[in-house]
C-alpha positions, 0 to 999 in steps of 0.5 A: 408940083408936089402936095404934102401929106394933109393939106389939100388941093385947091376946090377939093372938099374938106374931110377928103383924103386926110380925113379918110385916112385919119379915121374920121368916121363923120368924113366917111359917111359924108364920102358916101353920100357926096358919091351917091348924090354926085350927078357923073356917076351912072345910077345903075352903078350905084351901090342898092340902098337897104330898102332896094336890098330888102325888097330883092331879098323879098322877092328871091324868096318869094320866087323860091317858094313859088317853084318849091310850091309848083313841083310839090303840087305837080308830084304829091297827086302821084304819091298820093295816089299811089299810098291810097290805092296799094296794089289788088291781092291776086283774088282781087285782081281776079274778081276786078275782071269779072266785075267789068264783065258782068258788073260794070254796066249796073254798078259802073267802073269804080262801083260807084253806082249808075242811076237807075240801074244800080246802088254804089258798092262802096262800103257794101263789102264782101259779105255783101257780095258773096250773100247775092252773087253765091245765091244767084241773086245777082246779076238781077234779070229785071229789076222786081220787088226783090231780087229772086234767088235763081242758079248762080251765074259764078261759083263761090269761089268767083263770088269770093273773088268779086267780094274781095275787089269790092273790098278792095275799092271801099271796104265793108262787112267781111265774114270772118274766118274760122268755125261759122256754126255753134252746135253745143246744147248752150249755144242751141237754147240760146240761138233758138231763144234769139230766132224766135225773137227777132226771124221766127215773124218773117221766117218762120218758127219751122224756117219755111218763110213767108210773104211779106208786103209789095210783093216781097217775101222772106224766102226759106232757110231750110237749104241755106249754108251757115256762109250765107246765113252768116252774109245775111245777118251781117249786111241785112239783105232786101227787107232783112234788118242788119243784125251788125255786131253791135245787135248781134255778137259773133257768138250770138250769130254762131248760135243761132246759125246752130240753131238753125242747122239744127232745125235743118237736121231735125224737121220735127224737133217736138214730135209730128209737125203735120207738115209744120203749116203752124197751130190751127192745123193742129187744134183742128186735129186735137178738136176733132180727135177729142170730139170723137174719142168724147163720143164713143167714150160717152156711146160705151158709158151709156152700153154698161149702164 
């Protein structure tokens, strides 16, 4: 039997197939939410409502950050590592192999100290180390009140090769390069003028040294380099104060190394030192030289008359 277009078959709800086809969009929205409450058709073949679409959504994206975040965190410890720690120069390399020869056991393997035997080498620079490893200073023998200045274990250049690795790990104080030492007449008055001031107490004013407290001492300066003289201003060796570049500029320490090279050429520069032991020696001398010329001045007086 045939049905004509618009009317509808017994027990079919009204709004179905005209009202679809007419456009209606009341009879549409019912349409659908007959079929979604419609008990024959299997829930798990239903369309997802919004809130089912929103929370899927959700936790797609959430998934998604998840991995981005693990692969970040898995690869960024490498290229960081690898930005921080640019590769040793070839001196650094070398002075990394004599440092875990003789230095590792005091100062550990990434020099960051050992409790009890030896400080952190991070942040000491190279200045540092060429002043006490060039002097002998370093490796100590014993641990004393100060460290001795004995025969070097290395030359300069290996000590310069160790500075440039420990450079490397922790930067530092460095010596510049270029022309240490400061010899005109200017230069002189005013690195004697600052040797006086701030070494002349514990140096000495003919840099023979001296003793100081608990056993320790400020050692000579008459056969010290302008390198190392420059190293123990800029890191303040033992009791030494640091003279950084804020208290002394580069000039003023080029002064008063001139100054002090200068004093290293002439041992006397004001006349007979009487071996420079300071004043009481020579007021003992012009006492007893004046005392004797008064007599014989006074013997000869008393002869005439």
């Amino acid at each position: 039997m045939s049905w004509k277009l618009g009317r509808r078959r017994p027990g079919e709800p009204a709004g179905g197939l005209a009202g679809d086809r007419a456009g209606d969009p009341g009879s549409a929205l019912a349409g659908d939410r007959a079929d979604e409450q419609t008990p024959g058709i299997p829930a798990f073949r239903r369309p997802p409502g919004r809130l089912r679409r929103r929370l899927g959504a959700t936790v797609r994206l959430l998934a998604a950050l998840t991995i981005v975040g693990g692969l970040y965190t898995a690869m960024a410890p490498g290229i960081t590592r690898a930005e921080d720690t640019p590769p040793l120069s070839t001196a650094a390399e070398q002075g990394k192999r004599l440092y875990e020869t003789t230095c590792v056991t005091c100062h550990g393997p990434q020099a960051g100290g050992v409790p009890g035997r030896g400080p952190s080498l991070i942040g000491a620079g190279s200045a540092a180390v060429e002043f006490q490893v060039g002097t002998g200073r370093m490796p100590m023998a014993q641990q004393e009140a100060q460290a001795e200045e004995k025969p070097p274990l290395y030359t300069w250049d290996q000590a310069r090769q160790i500075g440039a690795y420990i450079q490397a790990l922790g930067g530092g104080p460095e010596i510049p390069g270029g022309e240490l030492v400061d010899t005109s007449d200017e230069a002189i008055a005013r690195g004697g003028e600052i040797f006086r001031i701030n070494c002349s107490a514990c140096h000495g004013f003919g840099l023979g040294g001296g003793a100081l407290s608990s056993g320790k001492y400020a050692p000579s300066l008459e056969n010290v380099s302008p390198r190392v003289l420059y190293a123990a201003m800029l890191t303040g060796p033992q009791n030494m104060p640091v003279f950084g570049d804020n208290q002394l500029t580069p000039d003023e320490k080029r002064a008063v190394i001139g100054y002090v090279t200068t004093l290293q050429k002439d041992k006397d520069p004001g006349g007979f030192g009487l071996a420079r032991l300071g004043p009481v020696p020579e007021a003992l001398v012009i006492f007893l030289v004046g005392m004797v010329l008064l007599v014989f001045s006074t013997l000869w007086i008393a002869g005439k008359s």
